[in-house]
C-alpha positions as a Markdown table, in Angstrom:
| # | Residue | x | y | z |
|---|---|---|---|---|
| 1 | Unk | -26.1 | -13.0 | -1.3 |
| 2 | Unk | -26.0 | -11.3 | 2.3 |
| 3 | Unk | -28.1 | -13.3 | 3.4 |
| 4 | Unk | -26.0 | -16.3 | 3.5 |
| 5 | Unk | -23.5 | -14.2 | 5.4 |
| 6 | Unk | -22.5 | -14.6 | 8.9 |
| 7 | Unk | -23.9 | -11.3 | 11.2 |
| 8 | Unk | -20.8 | -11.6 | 12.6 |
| 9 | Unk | -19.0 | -9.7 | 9.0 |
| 10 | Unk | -18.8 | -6.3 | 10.3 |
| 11 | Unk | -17.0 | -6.8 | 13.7 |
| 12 | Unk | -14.7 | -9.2 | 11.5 |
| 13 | Unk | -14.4 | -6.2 | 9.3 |
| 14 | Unk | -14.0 | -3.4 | 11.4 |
| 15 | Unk | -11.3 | -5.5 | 13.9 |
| 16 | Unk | -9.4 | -6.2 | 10.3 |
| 17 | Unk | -9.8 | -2.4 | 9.4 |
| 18 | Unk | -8.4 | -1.2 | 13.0 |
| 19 | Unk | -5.5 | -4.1 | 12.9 |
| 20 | Unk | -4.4 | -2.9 | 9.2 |
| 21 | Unk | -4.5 | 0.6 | 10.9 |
| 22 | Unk | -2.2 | -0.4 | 13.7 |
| 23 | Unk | 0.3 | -2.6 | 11.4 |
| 24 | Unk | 0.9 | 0.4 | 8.9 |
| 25 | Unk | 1.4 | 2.5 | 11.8 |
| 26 | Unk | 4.0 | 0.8 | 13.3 |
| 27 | Unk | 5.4 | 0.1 | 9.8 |
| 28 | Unk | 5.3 | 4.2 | 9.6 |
| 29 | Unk | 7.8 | 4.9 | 12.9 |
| 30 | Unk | 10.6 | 3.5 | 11.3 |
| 31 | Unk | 11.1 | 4.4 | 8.0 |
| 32 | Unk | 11.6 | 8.0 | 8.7 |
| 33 | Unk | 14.4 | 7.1 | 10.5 |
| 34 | Unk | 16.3 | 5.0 | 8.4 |
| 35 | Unk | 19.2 | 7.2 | 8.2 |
| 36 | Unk | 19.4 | 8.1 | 11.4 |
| 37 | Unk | 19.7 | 4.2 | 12.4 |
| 38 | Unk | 22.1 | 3.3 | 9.6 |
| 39 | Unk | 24.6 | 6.4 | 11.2 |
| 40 | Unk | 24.0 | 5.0 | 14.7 |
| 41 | Unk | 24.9 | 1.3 | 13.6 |
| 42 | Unk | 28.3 | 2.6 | 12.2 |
| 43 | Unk | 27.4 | 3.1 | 8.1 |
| 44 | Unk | 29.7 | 6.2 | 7.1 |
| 45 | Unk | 30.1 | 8.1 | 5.1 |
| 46 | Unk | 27.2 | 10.1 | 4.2 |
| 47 | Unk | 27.3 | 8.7 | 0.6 |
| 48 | Unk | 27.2 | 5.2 | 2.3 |
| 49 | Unk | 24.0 | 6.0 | 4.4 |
| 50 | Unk | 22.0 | 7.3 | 1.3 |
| 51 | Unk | 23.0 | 3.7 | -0.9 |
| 52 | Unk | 22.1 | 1.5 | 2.1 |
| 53 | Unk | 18.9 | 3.6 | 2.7 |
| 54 | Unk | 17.9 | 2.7 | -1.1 |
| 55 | Unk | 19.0 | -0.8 | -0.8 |
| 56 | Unk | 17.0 | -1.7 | 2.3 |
| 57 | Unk | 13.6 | -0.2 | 0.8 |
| 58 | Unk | 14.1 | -2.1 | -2.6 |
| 59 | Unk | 15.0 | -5.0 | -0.6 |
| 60 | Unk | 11.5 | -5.5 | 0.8 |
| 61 | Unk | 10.0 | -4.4 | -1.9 |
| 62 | Unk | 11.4 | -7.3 | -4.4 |
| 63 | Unk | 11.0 | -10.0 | -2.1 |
| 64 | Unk | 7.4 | -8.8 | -1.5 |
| 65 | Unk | 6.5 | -9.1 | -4.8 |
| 66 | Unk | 8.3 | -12.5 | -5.4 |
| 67 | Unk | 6.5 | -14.0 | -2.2 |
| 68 | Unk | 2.9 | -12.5 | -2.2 |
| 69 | Unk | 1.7 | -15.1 | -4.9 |
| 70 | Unk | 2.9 | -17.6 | -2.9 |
| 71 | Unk | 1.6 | -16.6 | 0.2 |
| 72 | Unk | -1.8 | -15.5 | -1.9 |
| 73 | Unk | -1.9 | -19.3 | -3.2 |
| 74 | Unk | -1.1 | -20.5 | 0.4 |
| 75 | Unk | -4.5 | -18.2 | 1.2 |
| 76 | Unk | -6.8 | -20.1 | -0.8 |
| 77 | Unk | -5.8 | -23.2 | 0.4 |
| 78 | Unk | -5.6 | -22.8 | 4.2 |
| 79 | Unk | -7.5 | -20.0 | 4.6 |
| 80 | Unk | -7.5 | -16.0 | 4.5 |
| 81 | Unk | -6.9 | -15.4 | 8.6 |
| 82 | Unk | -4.0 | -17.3 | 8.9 |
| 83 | Unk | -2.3 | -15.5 | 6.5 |
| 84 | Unk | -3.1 | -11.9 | 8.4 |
| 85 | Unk | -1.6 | -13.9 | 11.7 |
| 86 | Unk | 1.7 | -15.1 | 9.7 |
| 87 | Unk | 1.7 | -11.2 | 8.1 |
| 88 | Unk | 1.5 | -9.3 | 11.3 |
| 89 | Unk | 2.7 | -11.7 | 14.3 |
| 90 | Unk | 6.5 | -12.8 | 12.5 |
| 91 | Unk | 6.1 | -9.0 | 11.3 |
| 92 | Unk | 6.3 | -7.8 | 14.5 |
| 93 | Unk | 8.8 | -10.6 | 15.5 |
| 94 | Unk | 11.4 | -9.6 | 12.6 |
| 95 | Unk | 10.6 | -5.7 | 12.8 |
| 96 | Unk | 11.7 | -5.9 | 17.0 |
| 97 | Unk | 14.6 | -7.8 | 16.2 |
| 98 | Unk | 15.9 | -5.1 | 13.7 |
| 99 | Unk | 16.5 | -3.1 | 16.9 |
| 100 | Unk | 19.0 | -5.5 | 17.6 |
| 101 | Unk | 21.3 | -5.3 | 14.9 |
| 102 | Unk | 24.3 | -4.3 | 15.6 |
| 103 | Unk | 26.0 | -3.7 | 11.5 |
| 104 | Unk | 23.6 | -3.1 | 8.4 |
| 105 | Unk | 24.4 | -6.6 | 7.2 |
| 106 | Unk | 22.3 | -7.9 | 9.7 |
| 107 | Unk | 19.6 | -5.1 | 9.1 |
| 108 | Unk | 19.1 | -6.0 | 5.0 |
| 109 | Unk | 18.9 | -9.5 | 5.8 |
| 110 | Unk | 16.2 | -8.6 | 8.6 |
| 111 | Unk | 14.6 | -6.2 | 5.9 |
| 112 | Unk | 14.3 | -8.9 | 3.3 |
| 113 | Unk | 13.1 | -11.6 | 5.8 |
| 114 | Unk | 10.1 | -8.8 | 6.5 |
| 115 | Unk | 9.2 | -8.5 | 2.5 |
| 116 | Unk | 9.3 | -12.3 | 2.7 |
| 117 | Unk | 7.0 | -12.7 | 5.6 |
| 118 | Unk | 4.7 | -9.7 | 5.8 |
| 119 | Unk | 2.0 | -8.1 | 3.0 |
| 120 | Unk | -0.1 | -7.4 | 5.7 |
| 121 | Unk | -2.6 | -4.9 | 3.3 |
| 122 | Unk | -2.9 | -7.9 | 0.7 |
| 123 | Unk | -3.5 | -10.8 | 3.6 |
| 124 | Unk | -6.3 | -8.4 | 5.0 |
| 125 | Unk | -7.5 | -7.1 | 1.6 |
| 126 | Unk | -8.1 | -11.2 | 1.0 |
| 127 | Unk | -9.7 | -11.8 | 4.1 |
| 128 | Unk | -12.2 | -8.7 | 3.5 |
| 129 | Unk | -12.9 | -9.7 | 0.7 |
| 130 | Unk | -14.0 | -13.1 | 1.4 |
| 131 | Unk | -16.1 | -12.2 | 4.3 |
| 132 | Unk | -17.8 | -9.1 | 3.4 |
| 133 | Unk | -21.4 | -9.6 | 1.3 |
| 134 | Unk | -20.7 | -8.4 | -2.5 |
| 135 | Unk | -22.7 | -5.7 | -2.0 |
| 136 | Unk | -20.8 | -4.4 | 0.6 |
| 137 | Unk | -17.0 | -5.1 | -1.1 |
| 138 | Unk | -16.7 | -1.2 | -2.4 |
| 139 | Unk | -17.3 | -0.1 | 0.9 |
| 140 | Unk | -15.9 | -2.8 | 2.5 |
| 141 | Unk | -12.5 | -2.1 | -0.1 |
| 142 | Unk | -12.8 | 1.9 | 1.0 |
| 143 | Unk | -13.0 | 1.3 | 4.8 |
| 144 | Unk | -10.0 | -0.7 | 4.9 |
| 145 | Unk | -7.5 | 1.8 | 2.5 |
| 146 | Unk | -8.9 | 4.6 | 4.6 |
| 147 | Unk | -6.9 | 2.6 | 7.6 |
| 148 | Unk | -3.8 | 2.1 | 5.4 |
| 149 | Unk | -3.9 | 5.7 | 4.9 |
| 150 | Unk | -4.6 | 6.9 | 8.5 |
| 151 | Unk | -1.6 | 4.5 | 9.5 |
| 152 | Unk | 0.5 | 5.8 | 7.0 |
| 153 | Unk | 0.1 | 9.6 | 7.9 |
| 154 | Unk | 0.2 | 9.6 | 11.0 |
| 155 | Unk | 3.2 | 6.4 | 11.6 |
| 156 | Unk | 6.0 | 9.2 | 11.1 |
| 157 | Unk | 4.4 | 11.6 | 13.3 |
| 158 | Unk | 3.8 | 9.1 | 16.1 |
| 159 | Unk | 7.0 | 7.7 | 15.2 |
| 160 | Unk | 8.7 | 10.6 | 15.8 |
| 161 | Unk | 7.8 | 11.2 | 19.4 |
| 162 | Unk | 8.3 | 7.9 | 20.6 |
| 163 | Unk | 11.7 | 7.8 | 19.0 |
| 164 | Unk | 12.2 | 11.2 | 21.1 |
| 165 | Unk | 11.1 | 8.9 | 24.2 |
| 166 | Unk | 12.9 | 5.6 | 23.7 |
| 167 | Unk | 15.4 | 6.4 | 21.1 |
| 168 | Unk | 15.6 | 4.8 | 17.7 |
| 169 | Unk | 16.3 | 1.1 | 18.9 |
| 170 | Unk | 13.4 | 1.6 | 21.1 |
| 171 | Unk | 10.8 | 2.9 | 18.2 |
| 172 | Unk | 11.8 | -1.3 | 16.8 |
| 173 | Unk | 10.7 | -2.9 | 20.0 |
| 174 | Unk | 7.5 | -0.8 | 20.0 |
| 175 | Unk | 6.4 | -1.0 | 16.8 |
| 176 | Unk | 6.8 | -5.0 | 16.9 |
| 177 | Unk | 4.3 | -5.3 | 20.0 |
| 178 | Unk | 2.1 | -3.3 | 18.2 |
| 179 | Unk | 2.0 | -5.9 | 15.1 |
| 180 | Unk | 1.7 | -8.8 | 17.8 |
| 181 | Unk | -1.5 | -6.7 | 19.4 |
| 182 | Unk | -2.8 | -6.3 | 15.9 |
| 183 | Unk | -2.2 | -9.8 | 15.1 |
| 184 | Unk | -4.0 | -11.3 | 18.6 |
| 185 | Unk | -7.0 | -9.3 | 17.9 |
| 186 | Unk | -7.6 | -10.2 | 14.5 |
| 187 | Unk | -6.9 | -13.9 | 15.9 |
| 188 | Unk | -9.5 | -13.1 | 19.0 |
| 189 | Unk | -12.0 | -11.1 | 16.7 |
| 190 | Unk | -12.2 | -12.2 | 13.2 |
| 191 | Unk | -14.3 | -15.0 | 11.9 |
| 192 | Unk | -13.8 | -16.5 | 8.6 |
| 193 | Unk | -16.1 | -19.2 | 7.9 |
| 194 | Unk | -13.4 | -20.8 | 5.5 |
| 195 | Unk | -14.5 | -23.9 | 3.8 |
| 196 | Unk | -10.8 | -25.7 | 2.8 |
| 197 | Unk | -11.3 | -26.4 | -1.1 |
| 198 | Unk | -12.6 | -30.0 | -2.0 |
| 199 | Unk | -10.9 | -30.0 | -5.8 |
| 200 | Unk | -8.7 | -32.8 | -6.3 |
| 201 | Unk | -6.6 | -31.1 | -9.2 |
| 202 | Unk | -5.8 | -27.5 | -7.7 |
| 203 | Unk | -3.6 | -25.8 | -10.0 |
| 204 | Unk | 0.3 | -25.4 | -8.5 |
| 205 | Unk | 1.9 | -21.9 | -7.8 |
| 206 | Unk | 3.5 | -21.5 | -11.6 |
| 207 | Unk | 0.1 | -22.5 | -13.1 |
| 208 | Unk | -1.4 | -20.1 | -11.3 |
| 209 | Unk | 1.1 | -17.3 | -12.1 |
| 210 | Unk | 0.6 | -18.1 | -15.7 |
| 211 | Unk | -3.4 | -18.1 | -15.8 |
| 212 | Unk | -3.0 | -14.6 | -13.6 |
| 213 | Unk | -0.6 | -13.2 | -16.1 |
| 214 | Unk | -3.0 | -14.6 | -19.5 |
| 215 | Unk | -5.6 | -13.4 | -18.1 |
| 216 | Unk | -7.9 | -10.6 | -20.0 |
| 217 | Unk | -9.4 | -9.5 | -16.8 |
| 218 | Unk | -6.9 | -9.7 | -13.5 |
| 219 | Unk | -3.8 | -8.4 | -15.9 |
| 220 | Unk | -5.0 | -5.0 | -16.7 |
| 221 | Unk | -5.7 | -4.8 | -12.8 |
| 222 | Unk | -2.0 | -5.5 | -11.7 |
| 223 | Unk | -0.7 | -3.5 | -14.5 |
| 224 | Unk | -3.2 | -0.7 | -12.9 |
| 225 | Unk | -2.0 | -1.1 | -9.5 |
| 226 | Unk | 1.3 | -1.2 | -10.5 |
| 227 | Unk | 1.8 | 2.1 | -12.1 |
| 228 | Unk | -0.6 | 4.0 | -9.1 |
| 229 | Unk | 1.6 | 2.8 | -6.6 |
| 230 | Unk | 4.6 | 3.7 | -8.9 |
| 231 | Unk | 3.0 | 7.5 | -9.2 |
| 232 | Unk | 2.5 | 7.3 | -5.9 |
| 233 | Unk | 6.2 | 6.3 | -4.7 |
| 234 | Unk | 8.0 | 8.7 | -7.7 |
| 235 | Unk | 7.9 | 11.4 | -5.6 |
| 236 | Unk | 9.3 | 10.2 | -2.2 |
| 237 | Unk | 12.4 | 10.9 | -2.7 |
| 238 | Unk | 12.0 | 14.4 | -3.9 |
| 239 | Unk | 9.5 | 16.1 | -2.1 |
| 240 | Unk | 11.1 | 17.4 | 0.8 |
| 241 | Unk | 13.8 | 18.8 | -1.2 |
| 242 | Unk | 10.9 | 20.7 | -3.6 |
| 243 | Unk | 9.5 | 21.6 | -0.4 |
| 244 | Unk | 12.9 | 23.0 | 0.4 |
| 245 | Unk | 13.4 | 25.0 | -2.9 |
| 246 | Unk | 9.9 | 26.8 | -2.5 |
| 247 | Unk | 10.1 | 27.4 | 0.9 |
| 248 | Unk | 12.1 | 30.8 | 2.3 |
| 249 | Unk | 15.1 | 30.1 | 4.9 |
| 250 | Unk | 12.9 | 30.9 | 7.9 |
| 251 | Unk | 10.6 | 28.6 | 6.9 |
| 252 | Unk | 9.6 | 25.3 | 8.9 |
| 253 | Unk | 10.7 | 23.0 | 6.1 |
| 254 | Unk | 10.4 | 19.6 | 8.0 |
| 255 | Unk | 7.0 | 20.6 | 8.9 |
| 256 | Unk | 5.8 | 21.9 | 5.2 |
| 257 | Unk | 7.3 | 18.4 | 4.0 |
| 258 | Unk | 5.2 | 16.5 | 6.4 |
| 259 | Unk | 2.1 | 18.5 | 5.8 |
| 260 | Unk | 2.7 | 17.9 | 2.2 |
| 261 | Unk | 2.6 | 14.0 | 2.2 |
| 262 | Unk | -0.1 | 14.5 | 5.1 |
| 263 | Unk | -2.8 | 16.3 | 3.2 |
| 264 | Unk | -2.2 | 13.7 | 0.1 |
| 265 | Unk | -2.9 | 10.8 | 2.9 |
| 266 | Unk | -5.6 | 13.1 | 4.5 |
| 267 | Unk | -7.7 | 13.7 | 1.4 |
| 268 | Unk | -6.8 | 9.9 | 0.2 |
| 269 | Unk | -8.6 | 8.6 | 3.5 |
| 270 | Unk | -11.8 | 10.8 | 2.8 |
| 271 | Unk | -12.1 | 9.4 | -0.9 |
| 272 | Unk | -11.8 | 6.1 | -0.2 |
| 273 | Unk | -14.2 | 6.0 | 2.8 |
| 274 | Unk | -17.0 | 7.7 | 0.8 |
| 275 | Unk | -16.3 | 6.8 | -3.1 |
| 276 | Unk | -18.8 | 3.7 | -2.8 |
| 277 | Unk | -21.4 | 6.1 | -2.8 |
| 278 | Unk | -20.4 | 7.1 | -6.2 |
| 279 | Unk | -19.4 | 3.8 | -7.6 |
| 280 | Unk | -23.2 | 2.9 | -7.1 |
| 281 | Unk | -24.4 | 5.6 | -9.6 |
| 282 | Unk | -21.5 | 5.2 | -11.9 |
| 283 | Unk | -19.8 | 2.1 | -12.1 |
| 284 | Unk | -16.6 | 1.1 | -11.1 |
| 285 | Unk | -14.8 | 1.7 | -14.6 |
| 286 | Unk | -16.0 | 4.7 | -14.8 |
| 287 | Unk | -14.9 | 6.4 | -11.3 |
| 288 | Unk | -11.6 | 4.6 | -12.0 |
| 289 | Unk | -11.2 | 6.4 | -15.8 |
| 290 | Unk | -11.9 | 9.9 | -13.6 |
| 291 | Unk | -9.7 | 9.0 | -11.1 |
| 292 | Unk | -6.7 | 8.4 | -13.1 |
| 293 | Unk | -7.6 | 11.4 | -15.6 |
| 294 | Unk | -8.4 | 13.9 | -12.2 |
| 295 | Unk | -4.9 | 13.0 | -10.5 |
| 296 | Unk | -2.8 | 13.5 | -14.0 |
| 297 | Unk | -4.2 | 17.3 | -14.0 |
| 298 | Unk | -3.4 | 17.7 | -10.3 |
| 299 | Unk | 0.2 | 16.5 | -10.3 |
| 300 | Unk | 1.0 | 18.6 | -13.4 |
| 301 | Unk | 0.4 | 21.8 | -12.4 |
| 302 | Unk | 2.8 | 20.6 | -9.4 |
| 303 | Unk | 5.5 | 21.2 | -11.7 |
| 304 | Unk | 5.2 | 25.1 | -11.7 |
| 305 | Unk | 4.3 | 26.4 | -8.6 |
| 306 | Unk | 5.1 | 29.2 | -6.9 |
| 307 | Unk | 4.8 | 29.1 | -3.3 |
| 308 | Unk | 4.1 | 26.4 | -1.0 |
| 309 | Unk | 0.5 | 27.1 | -0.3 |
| 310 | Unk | -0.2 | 26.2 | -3.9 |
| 311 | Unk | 1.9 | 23.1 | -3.4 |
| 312 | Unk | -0.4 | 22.0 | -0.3 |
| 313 | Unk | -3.5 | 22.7 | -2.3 |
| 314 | Unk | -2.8 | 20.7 | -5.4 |
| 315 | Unk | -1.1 | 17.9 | -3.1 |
| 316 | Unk | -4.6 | 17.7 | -1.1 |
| 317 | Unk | -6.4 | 18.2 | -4.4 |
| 318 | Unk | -4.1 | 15.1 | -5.8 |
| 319 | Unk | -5.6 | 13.0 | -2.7 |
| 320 | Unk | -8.6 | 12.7 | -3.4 |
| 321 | Unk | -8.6 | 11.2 | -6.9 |
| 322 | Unk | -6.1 | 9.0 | -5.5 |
| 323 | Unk | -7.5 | 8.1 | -2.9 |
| 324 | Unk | -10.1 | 6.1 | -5.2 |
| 325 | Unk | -7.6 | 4.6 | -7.2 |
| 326 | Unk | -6.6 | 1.3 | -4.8 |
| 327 | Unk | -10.0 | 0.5 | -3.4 |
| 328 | Unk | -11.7 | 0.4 | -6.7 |
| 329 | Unk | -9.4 | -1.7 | -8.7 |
| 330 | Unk | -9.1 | -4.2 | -5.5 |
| 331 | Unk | -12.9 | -4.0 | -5.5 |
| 332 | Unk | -13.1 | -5.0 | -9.1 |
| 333 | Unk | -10.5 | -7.8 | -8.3 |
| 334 | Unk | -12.6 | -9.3 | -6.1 |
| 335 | Unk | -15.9 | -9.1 | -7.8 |
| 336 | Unk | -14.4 | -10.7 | -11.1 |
| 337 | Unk | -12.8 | -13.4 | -9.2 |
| 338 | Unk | -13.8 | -16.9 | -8.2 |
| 339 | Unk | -13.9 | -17.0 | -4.2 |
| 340 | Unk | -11.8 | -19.6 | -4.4 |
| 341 | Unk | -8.7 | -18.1 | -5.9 |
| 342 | Unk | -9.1 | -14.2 | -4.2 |
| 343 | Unk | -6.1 | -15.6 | -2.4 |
| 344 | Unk | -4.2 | -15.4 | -5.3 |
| 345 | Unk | -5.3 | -13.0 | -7.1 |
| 346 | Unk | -4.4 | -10.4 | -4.2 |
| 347 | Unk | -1.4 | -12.0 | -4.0 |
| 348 | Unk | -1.1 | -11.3 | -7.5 |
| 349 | Unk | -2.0 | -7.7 | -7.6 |
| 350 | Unk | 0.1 | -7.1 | -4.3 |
| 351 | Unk | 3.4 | -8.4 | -6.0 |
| 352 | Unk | 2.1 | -5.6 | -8.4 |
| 353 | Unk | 2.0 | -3.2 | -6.1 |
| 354 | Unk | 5.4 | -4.2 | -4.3 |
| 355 | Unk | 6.9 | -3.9 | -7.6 |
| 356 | Unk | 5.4 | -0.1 | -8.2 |
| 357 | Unk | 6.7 | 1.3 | -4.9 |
| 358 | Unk | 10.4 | -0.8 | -5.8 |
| 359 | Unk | 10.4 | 1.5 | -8.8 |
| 360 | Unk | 8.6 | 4.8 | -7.9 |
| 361 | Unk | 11.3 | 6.1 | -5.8 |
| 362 | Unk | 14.3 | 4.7 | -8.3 |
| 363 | Unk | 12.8 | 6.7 | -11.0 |
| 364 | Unk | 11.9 | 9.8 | -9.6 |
| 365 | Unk | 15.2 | 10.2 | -8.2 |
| 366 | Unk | 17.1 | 9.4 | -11.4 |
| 367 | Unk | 14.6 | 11.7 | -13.3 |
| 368 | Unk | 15.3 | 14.4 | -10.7 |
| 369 | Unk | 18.7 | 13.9 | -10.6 |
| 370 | Unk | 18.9 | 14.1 | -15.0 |
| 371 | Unk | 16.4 | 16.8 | -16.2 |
| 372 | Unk | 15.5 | 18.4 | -12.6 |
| 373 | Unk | 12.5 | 18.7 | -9.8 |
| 374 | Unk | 9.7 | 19.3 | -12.4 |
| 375 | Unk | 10.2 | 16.8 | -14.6 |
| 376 | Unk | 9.2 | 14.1 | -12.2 |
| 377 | Unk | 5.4 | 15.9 | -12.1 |
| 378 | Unk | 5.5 | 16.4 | -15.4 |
| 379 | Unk | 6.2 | 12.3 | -16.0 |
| 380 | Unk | 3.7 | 11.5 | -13.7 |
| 381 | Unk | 0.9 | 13.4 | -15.0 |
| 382 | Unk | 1.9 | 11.4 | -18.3 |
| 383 | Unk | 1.7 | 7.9 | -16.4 |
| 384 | Unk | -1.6 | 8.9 | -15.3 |
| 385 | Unk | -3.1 | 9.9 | -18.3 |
| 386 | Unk | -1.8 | 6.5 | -20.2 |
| 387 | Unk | -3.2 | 4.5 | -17.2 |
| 388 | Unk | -6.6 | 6.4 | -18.0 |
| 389 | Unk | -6.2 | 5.5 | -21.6 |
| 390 | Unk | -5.4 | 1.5 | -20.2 |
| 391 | Unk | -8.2 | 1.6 | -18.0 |
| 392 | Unk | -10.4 | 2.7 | -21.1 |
| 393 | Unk | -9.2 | 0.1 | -23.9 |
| 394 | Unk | -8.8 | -2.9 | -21.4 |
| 395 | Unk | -10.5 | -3.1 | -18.0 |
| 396 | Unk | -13.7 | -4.5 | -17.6 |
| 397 | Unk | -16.3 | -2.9 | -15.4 |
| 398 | Unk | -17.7 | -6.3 | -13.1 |
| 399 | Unk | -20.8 | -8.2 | -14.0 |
| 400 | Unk | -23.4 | -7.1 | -11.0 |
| 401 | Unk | -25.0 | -10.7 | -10.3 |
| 402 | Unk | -22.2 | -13.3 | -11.5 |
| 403 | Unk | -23.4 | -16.9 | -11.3 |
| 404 | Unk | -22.6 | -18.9 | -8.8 |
């Protein structure tokens, strides 16, 4: 119970929450610009640029989801902290060197080494988890996605400006002091309390794969956070070309596309600071079967707009059943796991996730590219409604006082 819990749980919390912030910030300055980097680096032609900019997302992606069990396994043995300082102080080591490169060899090897050595949101998720009270983990889960978000609208933006300021190469070096600043205050601020496990027989990194994959309770999560992140990622590389096609030719395009990812973000932060609050009435399984249901009928009627300001309403509509989605089913992976193994477990459902956001993009743009723009709403809104229908036959809502 709370009581057993160190006073010290909310700083921890709230320094985690503002370092997550910070890290998915300066992860946010340099995507954006991808391109942009790849021309200045010497990739041509145009063709060339758009293949390299896939291969260095997926990249990351699939070595993020091969190493996150490991580094989640890694988490219950040495502690939760530790693996927040390895996420975000060699994050911000490799993300500075990539303004360095000087061919795009260099850069996918960098970009690989940074899905290798980073996961900062499942390293912090872990470490929330073990050092909030359980009373206090569906908040506790909502406060720190509400930073993911806030770092991941407003990264490009900020991102944007600096690169106007220091130029491209320069956005690198500044986004890797800001994951060494992130990384020092968590270091300075955050206390654990981590007892290293006394079990002579722990079970090894394939064993522990195996029991994640058998089992009836964390597989329906990963599965869950797998296809979220993939209907989240589906329409990335689409939506500023919608944007485009709605839009007139006086109209700011660039700023409509941002505005349109933005108020998803926007409305995602609000819903995951304040869904706790509803979780308390209604259960956890429940707000997750409305969730999944409420964000299939918003992205459909995507499909078939008209104008953009419909597009901007149904996006922030969109937000705020999605911005419930994450925290819950992380929430629920931590209440129906051991504290000894929420290491894992998160590393788990993070390889999930990585997985997700590898295919998201590769299958809206194939989709888009084979049966046009619509159909990759259209798709989505199915996903959703099947991972309602999962979340109904096989997730379990969390026992409320588990033994001890």
């Amino acid at each position: 119970m709370s009581g057993a819990v160190s006073p010290s749980w909310r700083t921890s919390l709230y320094v985690t929450c503002v370092a997550q912030a910070t890290a998915m910030l300066a992860f946010g300055f340099v995507l954006p610009f991808l391109p942009l980097y790849l021309k200045e680096i010497g990739v041509s032609p145009d063709s060339a640029v758009v293949f390299w900019s896939g291969a260095l997302v997926t990249s990351t992606g699939i070595s993020l989801a091969i190493f996150s069990p490991i580094w989640g396994a890694l988490a219950d043995r040495h502690g939760r902290k530790i693996m927040v300082l390895r996420s975000m102080l060699v994050g911000g080591l490799i993300i500075a060197l990539m303004g360095l490169v000087q061919n795009v060899e260099q850069f996918l090897v960098l970009r690989i080494l940074q899905g290798i050595f980073t996961g900062t949101i499942a390293a912090a998720t872990a470490l929330v988890a073990s050092i909030v009270p359980r009373e206090r983990l569906a908040w506790s889960m909502g406060l720190l996605q509400t930073s993911v978000y806030v770092g991941i609208s407003a990264g490009p933006v900020l991102g944007g400006l600096i690169a106007q300021a220091v130029g491209i190469r320069g956005t690198f070096f500044v986004a890797g002091a800001m994951l060494a600043v992130a990384g020092i205050f968590v270091w300075q601020f955050v206390h654990e309390h981590f007892t290293p496990p006394t079990l002579t027989k722990r079970p090894g990194f394939i064993e522990t794969m195996g029991i994640g994959l058998r089992s009836p309770i964390l597989m329906p999560l990963m599965v869950t956070l797998l296809l979220v992140q993939l209907s989240s990622a589906i329409v990335f590389p689409i939506l500023p070309l919608f944007v485009e096609r709605l839009s007139s030719a006086s109209d700011p395009v660039k700023l409509y596309a941002g505005l349109a990812f933005g108020a998803t973000a926007v409305f995602s932060a609000l819903a995951a600071l304040f869904y706790s609050r509803l979780v308390d009435r209604s259960g956890y399984r429940r707000i997750l079967i409305l969730a999944c249901f409420g964000a299939a009928l918003f992205f459909l009627p995507q499909a078939f707009v008209a104008n953009i300001g419909q597009f901007l309403l149904l996006r922030a509509g969109l937000g705020i059943f999605f911005g419930v989605l994450i925290p819950a089913t992380n929430a629920i992976v931590g209440l129906s796991t051991p504290p000894e193994l929420r290491g894992s477990a998160y590393g788990l459902t993070s390889s999930a996730t990585a997985v997700g956001n590898a295919i998201g993009p590769l299958l809206g743009s194939t989709l888009a590219a084979s049966l046009g723009y619509p159909a990759v709403f259209i798709a989505t809104a199915g996903v959703l409604t099947l991972l309602g229908l999962w979340v109904i036959t096989l997730v379990r809502e969390p026992v409320s006082n588990p033994p001890p």
